[in-house]
MARVO-394613 format. One record per residue (C-alpha): x, y, z; residue number from 1. Coordinates in nm, 2 decimals, padded with zeros to 4 digits. Layout:
! residues N
<node east="X" north="Y" up="Z" n="NUM"/>
...
This chain:
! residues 224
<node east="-08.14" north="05.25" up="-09.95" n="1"/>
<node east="-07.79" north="05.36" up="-09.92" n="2"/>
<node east="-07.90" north="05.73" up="-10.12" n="3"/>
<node east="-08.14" north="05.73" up="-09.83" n="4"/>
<node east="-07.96" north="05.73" up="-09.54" n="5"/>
<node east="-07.74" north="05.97" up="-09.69" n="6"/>
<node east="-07.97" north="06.21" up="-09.73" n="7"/>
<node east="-08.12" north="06.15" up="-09.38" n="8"/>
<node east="-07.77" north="06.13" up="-09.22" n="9"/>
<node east="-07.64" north="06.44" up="-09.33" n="10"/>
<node east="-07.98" north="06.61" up="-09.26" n="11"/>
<node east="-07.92" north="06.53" up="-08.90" n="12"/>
<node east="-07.52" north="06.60" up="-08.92" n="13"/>
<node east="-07.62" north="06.99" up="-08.94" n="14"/>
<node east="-07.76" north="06.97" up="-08.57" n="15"/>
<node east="-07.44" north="06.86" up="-08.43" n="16"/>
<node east="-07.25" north="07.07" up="-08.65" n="17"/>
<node east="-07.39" north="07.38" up="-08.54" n="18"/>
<node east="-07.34" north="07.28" up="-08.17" n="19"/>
<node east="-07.01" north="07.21" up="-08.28" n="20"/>
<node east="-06.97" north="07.57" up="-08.42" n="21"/>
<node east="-07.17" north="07.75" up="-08.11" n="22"/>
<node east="-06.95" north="07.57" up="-07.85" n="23"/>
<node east="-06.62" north="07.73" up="-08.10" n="24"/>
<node east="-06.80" north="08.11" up="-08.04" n="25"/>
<node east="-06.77" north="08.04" up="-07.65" n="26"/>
<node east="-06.54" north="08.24" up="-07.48" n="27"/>
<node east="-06.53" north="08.00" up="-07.19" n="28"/>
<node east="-06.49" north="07.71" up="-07.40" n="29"/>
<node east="-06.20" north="07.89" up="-07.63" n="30"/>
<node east="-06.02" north="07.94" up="-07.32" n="31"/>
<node east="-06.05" north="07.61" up="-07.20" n="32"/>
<node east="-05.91" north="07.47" up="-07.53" n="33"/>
<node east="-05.63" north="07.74" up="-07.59" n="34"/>
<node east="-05.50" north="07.62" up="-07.25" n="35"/>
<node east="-05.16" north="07.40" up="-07.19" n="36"/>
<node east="-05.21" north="07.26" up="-06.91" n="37"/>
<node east="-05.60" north="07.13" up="-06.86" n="38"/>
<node east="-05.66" north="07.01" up="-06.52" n="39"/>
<node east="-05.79" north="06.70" up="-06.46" n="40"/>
<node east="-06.11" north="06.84" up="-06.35" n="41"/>
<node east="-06.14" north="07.03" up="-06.62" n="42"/>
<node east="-06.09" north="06.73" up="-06.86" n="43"/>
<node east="-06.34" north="06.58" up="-06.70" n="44"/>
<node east="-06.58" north="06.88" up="-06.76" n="45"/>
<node east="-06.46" north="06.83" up="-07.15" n="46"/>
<node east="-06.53" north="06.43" up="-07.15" n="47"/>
<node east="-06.88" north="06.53" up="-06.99" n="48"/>
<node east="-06.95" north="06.78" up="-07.28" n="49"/>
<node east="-06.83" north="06.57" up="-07.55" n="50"/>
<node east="-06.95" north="06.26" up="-07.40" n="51"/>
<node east="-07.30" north="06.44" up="-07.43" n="52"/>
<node east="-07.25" north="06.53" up="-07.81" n="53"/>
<node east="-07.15" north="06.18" up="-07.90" n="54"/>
<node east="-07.51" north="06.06" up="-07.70" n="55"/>
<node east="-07.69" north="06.36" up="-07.91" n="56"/>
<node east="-07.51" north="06.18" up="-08.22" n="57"/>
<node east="-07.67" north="05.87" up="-08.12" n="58"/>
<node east="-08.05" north="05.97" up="-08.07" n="59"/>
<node east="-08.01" north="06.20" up="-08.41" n="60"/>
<node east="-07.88" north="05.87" up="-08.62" n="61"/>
<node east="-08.07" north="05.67" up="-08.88" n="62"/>
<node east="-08.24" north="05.32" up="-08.75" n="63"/>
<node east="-08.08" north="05.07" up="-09.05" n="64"/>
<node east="-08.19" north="04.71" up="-09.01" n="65"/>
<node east="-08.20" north="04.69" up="-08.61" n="66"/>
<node east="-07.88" north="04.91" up="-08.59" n="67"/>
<node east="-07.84" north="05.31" up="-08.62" n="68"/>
<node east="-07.64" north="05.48" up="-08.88" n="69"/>
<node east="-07.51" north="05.76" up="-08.67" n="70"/>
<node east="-07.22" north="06.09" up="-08.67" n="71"/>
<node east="-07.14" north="06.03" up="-08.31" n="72"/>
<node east="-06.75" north="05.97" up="-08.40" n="73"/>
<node east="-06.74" north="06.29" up="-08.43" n="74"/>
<node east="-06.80" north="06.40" up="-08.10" n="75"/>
<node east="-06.56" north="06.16" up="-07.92" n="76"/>
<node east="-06.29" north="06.22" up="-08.14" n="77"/>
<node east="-06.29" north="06.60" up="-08.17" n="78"/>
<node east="-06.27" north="06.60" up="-07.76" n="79"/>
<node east="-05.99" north="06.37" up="-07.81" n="80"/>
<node east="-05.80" north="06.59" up="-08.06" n="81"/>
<node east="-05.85" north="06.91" up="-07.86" n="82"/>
<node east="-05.84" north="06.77" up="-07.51" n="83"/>
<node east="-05.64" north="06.47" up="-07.49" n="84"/>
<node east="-05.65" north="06.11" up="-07.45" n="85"/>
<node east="-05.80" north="06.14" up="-07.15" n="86"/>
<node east="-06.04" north="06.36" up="-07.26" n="87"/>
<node east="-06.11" north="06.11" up="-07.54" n="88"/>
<node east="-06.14" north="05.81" up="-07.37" n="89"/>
<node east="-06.41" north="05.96" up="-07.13" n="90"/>
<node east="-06.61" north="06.09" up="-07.40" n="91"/>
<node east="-06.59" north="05.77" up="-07.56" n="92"/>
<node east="-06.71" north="05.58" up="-07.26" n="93"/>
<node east="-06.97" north="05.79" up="-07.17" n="94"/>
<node east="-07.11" north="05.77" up="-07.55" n="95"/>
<node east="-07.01" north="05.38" up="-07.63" n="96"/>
<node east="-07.12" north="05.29" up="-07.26" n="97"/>
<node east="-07.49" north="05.47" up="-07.32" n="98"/>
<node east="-07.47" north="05.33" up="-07.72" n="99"/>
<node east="-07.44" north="04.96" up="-07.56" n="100"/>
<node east="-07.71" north="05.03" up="-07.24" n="101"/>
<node east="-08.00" north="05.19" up="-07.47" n="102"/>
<node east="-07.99" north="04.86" up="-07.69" n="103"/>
<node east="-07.87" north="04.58" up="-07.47" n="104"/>
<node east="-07.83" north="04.26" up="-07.69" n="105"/>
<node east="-07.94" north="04.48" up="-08.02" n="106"/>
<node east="-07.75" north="04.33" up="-08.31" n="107"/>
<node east="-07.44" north="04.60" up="-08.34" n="108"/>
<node east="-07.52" north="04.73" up="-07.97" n="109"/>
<node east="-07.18" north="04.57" up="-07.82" n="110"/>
<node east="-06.94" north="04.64" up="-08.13" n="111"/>
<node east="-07.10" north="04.99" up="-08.17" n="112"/>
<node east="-07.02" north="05.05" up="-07.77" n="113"/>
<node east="-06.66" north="04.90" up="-07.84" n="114"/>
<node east="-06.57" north="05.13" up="-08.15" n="115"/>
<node east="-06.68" north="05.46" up="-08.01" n="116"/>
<node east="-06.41" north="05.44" up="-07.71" n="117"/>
<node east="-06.20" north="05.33" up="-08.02" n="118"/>
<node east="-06.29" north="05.61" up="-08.17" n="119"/>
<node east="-06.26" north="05.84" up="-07.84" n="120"/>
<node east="-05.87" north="05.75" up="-07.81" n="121"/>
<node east="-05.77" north="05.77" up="-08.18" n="122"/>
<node east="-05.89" north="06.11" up="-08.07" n="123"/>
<node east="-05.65" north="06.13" up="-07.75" n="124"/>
<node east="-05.37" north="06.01" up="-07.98" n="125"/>
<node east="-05.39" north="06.30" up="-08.24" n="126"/>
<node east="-05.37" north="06.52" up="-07.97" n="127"/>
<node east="-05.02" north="06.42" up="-07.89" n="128"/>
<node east="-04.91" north="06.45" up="-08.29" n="129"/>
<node east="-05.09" north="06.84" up="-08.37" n="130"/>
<node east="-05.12" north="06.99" up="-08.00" n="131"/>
<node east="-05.27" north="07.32" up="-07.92" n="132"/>
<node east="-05.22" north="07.45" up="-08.28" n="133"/>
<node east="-05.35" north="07.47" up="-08.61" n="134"/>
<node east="-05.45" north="07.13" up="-08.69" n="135"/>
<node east="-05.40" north="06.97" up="-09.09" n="136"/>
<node east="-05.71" north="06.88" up="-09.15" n="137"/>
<node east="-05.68" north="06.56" up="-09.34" n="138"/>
<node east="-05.51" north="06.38" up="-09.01" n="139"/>
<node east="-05.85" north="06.42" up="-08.86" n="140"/>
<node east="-06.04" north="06.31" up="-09.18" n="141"/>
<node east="-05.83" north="06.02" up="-09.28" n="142"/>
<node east="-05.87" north="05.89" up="-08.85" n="143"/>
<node east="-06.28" north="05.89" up="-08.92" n="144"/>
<node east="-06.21" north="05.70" up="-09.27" n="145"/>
<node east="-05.98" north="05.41" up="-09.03" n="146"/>
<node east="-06.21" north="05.42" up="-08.72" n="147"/>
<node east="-06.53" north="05.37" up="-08.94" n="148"/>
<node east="-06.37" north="05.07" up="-09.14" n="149"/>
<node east="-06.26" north="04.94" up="-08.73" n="150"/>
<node east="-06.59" north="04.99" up="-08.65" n="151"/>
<node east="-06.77" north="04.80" up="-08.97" n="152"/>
<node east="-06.51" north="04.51" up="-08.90" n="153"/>
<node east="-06.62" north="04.50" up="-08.54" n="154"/>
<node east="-06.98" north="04.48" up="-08.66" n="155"/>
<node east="-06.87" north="04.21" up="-08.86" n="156"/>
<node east="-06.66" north="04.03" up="-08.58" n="157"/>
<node east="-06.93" north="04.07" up="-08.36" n="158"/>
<node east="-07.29" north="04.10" up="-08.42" n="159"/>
<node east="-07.51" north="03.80" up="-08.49" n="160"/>
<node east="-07.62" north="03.63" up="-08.77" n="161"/>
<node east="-07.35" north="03.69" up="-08.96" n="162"/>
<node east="-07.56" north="03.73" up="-09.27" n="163"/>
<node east="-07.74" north="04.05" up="-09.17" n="164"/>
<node east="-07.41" north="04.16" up="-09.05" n="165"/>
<node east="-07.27" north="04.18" up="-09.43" n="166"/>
<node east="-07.59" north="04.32" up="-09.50" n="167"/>
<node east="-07.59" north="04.58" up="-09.26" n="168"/>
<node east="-07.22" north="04.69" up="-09.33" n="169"/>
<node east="-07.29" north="04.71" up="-09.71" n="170"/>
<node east="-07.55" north="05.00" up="-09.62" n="171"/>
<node east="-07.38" north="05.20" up="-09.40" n="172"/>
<node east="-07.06" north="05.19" up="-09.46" n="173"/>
<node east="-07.05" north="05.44" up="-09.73" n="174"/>
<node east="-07.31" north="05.68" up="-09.54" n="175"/>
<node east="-07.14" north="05.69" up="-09.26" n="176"/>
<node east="-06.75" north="05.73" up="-09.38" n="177"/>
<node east="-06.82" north="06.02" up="-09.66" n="178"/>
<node east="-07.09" north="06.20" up="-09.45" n="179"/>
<node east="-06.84" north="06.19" up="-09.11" n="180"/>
<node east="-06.58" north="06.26" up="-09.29" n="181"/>
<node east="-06.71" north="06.61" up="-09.41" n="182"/>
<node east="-06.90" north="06.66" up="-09.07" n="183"/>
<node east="-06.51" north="06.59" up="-08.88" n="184"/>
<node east="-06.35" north="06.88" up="-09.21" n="185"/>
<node east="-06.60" north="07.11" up="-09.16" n="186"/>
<node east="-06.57" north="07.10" up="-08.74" n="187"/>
<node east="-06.20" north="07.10" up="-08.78" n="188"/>
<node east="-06.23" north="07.43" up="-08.94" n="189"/>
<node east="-06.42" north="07.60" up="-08.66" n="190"/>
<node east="-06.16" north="07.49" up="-08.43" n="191"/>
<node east="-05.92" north="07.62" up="-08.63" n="192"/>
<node east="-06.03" north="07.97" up="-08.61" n="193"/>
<node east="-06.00" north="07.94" up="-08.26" n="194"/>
<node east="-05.68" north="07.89" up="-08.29" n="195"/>
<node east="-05.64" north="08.13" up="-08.61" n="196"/>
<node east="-05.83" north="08.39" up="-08.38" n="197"/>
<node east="-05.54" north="08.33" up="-08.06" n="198"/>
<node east="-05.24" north="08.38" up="-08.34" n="199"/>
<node east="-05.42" north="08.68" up="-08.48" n="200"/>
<node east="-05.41" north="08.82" up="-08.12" n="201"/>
<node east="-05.11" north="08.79" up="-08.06" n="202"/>
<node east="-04.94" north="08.93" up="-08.39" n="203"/>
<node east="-05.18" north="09.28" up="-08.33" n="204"/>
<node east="-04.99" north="09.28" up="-07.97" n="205"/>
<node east="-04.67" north="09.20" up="-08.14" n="206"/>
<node east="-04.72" north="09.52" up="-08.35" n="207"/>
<node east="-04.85" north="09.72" up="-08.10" n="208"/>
<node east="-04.55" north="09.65" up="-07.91" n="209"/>
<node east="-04.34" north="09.74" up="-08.19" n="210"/>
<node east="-04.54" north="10.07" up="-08.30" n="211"/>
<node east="-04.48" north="10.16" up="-07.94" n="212"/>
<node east="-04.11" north="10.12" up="-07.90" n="213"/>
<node east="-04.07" north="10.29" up="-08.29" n="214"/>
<node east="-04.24" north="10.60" up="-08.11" n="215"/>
<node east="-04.09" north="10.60" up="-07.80" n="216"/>
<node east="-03.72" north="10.51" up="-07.94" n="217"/>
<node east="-03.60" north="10.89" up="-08.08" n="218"/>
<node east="-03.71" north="11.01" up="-07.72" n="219"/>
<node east="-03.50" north="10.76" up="-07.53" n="220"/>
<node east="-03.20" north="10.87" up="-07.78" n="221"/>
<node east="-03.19" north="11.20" up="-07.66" n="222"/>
<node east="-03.15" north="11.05" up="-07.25" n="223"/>
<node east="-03.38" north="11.04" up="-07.00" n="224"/>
């Protein structure tokens, strides 16, 4: 069972990691990320977008035992990480809030709806630790392995009975922490290249500058 939702899980990772990679080719959405200073109605814009991925995360997971084995942490926490916690939080509202509504009183509906704003502002707070830079990728990576485990004990804490609980967590607990955590590594390292692409910019205007002012300097010896 566990083999199988592996298999299945990571089948439907690859959708949202190619949105994941087209949204990185987007010259509208580089800018947005490459920016400082986000307003706050373009954070909003960013919890919208991210909000939406974490719902598409939801509808492509794996139904396991009246709950759904799903690679929507990925969505919430990436916009926390590149927009901030409030960029985070949103996303995670808008994805927990729609997790909880679409499954009212479902066994892991409430502690599923809980974790993913969780989820959202672990997020927010690696934004404030790696910024609008290159981002280690193992911070990112080693945040999914601690939300999931939050998550499973929320599961455990909350859902009802308590016996299908342990059941349920013994199934997807693996699935869903090794096949997140590759999905989160392998999005972080289109987002780097956005930011690899912005450094590599500005080191051919750096030496543009400089090939300029090597050319121009034995004219401006000899006076204006």
């Amino acid at each position: 069972m566990i083999l199988e939702v592996i298999d299945n899980l990571a089948n439907k990772l690859g959708i949202l990691i190619m949105l994941v990679f087209f949204l990185s080719r987007v010259r509208v959405f580089k800018k947005l990320i490459l920016k400082k200073d986000i307003s706050f109605s373009e954070r909003i814009i960013l919890s919208l977008i991210f909000g939406g991925m974490g719902i598409m995360g939801t509808y492509y997971g794996i139904p396991v035992m009246g709950s759904i084995a799903n690679s929507r942490i990925i969505a919430v926490m990436i916009g926390g990480i590149l927009g901030g916690p409030v960029v985070g939080l949103g996303a995670g509202l808008i994805a927990g809030f729609h997790r909880w509504v679409i499954d009212i009183g479902g066994i892991t509906a409430l502690a599923c709806g809980i974790s993913t704003v969780i989820q959202g502002a672990i997020g927010g707070y690696l934004h404030k630790k790696v910024g609008n830079k290159m981002i280690n990728i193992w911070y990112p990576v080693s945040a999914v392995v601690i939300a999931e485990i939050i998550e499973m004990f929320l599961i455990l804490a909350i859902a009802t009975p308590f016996s299908t609980a342990v059941a349920l967590v013994k199934i997807i607990i693996l699935p869903m922490t090794a096949i997140n955590s590759m999905g989160m590594m392998v999005s972080i390292i289109f987002v780097n290249n956005i930011y690899g692409e912005q450094e590599k910019t500005a080191a051919m205007n750096a030496q543009l500058a400089l090939n300029i002012a090597n050319r121009t300097l034995p004219f401006l010896r000899e006076g204006l």
